[in-house]
C-alpha positions in Angstrom: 15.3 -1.7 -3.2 19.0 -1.2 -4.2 21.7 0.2 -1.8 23.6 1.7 -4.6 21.7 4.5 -7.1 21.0 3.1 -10.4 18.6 1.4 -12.8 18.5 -1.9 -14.0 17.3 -3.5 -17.4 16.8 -6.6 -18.7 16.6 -7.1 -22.5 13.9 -8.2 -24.6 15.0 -11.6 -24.6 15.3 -12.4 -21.1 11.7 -10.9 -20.5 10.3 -13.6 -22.6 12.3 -16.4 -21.1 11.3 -15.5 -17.9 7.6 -14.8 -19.4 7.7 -19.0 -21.2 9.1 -20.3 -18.1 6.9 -17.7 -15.4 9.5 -17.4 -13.0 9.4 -13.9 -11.3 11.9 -11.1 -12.0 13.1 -10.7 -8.7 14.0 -14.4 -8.8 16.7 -13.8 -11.4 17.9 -10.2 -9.5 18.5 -12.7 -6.8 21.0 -14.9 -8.6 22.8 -11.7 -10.5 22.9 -10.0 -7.0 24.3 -13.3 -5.6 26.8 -14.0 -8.2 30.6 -14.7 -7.0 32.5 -16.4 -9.5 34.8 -14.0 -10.0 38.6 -15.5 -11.2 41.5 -14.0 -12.5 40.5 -15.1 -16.0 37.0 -13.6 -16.3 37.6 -10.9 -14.3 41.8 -10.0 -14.8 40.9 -6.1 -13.1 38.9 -7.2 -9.9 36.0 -4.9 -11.0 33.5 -7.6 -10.9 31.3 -5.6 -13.2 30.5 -8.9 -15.8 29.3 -11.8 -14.9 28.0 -14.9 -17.3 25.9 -17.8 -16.0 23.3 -20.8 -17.0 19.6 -20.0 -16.3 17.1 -22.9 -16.8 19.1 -23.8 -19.5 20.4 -20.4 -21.3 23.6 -18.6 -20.7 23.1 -15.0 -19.6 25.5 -11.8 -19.4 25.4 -9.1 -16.9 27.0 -5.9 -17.0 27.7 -3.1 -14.8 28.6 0.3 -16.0 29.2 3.3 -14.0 27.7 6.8 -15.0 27.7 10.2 -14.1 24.3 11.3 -11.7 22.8 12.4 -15.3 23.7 9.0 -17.2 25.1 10.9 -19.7 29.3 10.1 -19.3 31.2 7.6 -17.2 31.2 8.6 -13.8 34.5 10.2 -13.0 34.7 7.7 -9.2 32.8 5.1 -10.2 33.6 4.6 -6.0 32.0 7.5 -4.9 28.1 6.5 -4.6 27.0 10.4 -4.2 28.6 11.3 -7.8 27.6 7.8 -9.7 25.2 6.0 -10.8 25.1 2.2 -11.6 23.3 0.8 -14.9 23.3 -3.2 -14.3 21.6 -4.7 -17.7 20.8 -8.6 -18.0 20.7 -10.2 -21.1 20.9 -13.5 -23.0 24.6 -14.6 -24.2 23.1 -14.1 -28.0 21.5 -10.7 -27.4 25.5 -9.0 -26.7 
């Protein structure tokens, strides 16, 4: 269970790699929730709200955006947990 309100989705195209290599969602949460190669180059603002990385072979994107408690703008404080809410989406490098 996330600490911080939000949804998460994973494309199409990561479903089936996980799916044709039957490794469990949760196993690739893991590594997204345990990603820390944050540099001044792929991340210049210190949000750490992108991240890229090799799975079994496959580069994969994740993003973070920050949305009001209706997901229907950009949350206002993307700081302040009781107004936002956190969209984290996981998808293959050619699916962007």
């Amino acid at each position: 269970e996330p600490s911080v309100p939000g949804q998460r989705f994973i494309t199409a195209g990561v479903v089936h790699l996980l799916h044709q290599l039957d490794i469990p969602t949760e196993t690739l949460i893991r590594r997204v929730a345990q990603y820390d190669h944050f540099t001044e180059h792929n991340d210049p603002h210190a949000q750490h709200d992108f991240g890229a990385f090799e799975f079994h072979g496959h580069q994969l994107f994740w993003k973070l955006d920050c949305y009001d408690q209706d997901y229907g703008f950009g949350s206002d404080d993307p700081t302040d947990l009781s107004r936002t809410r956190r969209v984290l989406t996981i998808m293959l490098a050619e699916e962007w």
